[in-house]
VOSENU-659262 format. One record per residue (C-alpha): residue number from 0; residue in one letter; x, y, z. Coordinates in nm, 4 decimals. Example, Ala and Ser with C-alpha at 12.3 -4.5 7.8 and 13.67 -1.06 7.14 Angstrom:
# VOSENU-659262
[node 0,'A',[1.2300,-0.4500,0.7800]],
[node 1,'S',[1.3670,-0.1060,0.7140]],
***
This chain:
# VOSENU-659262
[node 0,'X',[-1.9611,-6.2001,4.1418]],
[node 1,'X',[-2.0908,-6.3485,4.4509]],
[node 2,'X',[-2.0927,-6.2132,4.7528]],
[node 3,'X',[-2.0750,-6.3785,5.0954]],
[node 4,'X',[-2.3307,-6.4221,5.3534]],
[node 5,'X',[-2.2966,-6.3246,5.6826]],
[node 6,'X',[-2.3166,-6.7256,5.8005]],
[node 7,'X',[-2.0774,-6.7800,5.5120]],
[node 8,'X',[-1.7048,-6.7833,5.6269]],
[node 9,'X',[-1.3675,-6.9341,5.5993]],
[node 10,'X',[-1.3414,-7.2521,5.7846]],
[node 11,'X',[-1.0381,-7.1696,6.0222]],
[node 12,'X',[-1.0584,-7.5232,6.2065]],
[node 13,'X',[-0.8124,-7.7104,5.9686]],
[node 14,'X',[-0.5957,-7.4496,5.9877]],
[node 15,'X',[-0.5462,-7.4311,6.3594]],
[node 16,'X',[-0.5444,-7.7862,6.4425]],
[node 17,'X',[-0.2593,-7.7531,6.1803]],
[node 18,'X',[-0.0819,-7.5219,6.3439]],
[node 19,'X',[-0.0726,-7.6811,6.6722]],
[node 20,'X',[0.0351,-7.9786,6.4851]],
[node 21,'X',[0.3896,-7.7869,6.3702]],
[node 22,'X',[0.4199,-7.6638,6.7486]],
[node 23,'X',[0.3750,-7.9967,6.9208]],
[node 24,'X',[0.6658,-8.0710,6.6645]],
[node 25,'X',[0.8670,-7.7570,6.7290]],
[node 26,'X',[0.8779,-7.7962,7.0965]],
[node 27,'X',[0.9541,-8.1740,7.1085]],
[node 28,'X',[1.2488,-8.1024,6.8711]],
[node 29,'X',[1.3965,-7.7984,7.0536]],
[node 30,'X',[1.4180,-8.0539,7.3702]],
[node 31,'X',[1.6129,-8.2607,7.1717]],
[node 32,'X',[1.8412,-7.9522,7.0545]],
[node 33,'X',[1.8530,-7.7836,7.4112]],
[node 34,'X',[1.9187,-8.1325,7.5940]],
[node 35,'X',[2.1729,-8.2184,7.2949]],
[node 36,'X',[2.0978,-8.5595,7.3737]],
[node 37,'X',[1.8465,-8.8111,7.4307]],
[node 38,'X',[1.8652,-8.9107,7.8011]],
[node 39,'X',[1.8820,-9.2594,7.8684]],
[node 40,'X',[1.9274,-9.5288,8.1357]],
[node 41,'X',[2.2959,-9.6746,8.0738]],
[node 42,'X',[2.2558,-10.0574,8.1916]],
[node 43,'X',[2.5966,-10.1368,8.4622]],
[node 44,'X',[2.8219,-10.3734,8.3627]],
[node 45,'X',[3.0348,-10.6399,8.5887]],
[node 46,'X',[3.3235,-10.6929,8.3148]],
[node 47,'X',[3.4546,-10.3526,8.2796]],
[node 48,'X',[3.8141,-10.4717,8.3534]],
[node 49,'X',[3.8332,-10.6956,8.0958]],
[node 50,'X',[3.7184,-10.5018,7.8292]],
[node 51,'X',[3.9966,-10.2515,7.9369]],
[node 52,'X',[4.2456,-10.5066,7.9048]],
[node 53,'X',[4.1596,-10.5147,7.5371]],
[node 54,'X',[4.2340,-10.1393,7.4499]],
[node 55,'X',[4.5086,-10.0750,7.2273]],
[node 56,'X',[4.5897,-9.6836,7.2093]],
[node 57,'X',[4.7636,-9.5879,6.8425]],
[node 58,'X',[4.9306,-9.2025,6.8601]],
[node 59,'X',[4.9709,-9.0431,6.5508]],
[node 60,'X',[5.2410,-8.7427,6.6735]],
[node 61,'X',[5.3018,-8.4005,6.3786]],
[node 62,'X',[5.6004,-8.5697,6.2491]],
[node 63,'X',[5.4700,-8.8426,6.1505]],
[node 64,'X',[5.5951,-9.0576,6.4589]],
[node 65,'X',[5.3248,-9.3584,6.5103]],
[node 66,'X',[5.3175,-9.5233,6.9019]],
[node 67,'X',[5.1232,-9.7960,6.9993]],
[node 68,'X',[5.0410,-9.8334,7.3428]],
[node 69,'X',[5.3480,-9.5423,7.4650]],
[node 70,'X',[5.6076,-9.7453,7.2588]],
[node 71,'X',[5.6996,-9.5667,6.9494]],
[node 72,'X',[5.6923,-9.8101,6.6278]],
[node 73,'X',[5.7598,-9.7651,6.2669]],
[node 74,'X',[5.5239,-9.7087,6.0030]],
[node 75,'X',[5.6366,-10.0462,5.8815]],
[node 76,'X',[5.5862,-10.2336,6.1954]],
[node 77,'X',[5.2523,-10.0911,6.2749]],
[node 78,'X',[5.1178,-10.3446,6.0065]],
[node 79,'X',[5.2455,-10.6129,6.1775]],
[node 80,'X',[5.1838,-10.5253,6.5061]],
[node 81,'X',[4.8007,-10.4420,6.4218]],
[node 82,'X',[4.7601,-10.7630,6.2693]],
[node 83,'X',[4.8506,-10.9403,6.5778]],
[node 84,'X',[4.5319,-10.7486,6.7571]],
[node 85,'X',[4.2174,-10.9592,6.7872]],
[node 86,'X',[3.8784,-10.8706,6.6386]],
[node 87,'X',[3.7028,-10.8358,6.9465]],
[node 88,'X',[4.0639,-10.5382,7.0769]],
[node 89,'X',[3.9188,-10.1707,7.0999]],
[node 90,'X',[4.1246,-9.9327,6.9532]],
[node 91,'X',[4.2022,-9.5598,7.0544]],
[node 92,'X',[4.3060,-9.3485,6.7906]],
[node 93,'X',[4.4826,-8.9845,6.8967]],
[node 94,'X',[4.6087,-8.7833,6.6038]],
[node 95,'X',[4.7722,-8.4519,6.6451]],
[node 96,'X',[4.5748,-8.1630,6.5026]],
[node 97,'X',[4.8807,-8.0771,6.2478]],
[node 98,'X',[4.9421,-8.4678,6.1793]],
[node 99,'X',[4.9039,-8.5251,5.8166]],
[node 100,'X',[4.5335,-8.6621,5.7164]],
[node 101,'X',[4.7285,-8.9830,5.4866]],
[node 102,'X',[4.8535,-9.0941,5.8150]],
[node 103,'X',[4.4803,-9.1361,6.0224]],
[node 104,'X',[4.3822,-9.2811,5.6874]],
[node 105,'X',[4.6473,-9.5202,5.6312]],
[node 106,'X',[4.6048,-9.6354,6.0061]],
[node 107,'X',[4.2082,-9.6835,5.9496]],
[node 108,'X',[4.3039,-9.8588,5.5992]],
[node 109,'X',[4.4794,-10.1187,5.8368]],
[node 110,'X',[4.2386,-10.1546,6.0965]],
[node 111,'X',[3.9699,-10.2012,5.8131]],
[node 112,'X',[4.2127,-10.4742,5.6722]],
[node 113,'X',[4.2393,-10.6740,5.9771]],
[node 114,'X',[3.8437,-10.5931,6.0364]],
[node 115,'X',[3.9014,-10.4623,6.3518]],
[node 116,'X',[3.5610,-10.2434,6.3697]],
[node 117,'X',[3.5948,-10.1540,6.7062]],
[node 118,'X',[3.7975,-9.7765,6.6807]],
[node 119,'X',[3.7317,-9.4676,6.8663]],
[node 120,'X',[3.8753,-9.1449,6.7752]],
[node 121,'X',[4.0030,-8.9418,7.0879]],
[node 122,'X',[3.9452,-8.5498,7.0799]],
[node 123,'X',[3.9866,-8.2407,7.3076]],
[node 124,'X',[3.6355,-8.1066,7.4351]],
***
């Protein structure tokens, strides 16, 4: 067996410039998680009144009661009534907690039919 010298070692070297590798890492990701965002610079806009005018609010109540924009509709009109929104429309989407699933679905189903991509989902912070 041989035996080491006393000049002969482990090279440690790698091994820390490793390490401080995975730290550099750890600390620029628990910013990230601390922060819970990335902060950025949100560019003003002059048209914010007539991208309001486009919002269409759809309600989904717990007993299965649909209302677009405050006026309670049908589950049969709300087809029609979505197809008349443009493309470019953003939609609101509020769903009671207890509302039955099929109904958010069946209102996404129609937005995707009339590819209106434009949808936000409203919750409770």
């Amino acid at each position: 067996m041989r035996s080491l010298k006393k000049n002969d070692g482990m090279n440690v070297i790698p091994f820390i410039d490793v390490l401080l590798v995975l730290l550099a890492i750890v600390f620029v990701i628990s910013n990230f998680i601390a922060l819970g965002k990335i902060e950025i610079n949100l560019p003003q806009a002059s048209n914010v009144k007539q991208i309001e005018e486009l919002k269409h609010n759809i309600v989904i109540s717990e007993n299965r009661k649909f209302y677009i924009d405050d006026i309670e509709i049908s589950k049969e009109e709300l087809k029609t009534k979505i197809g008349q929104f443009s493309v470019e429309d953003i939609v609101t989407i509020t769903s009671d907690k207890l509302s039955l699933y099929e109904d958010f679905i069946y209102v996404i189903d129609l937005l995707k039919e009339y590819n209106i991509d434009k949808v936000s989902m409203v919750v409770k912070k």
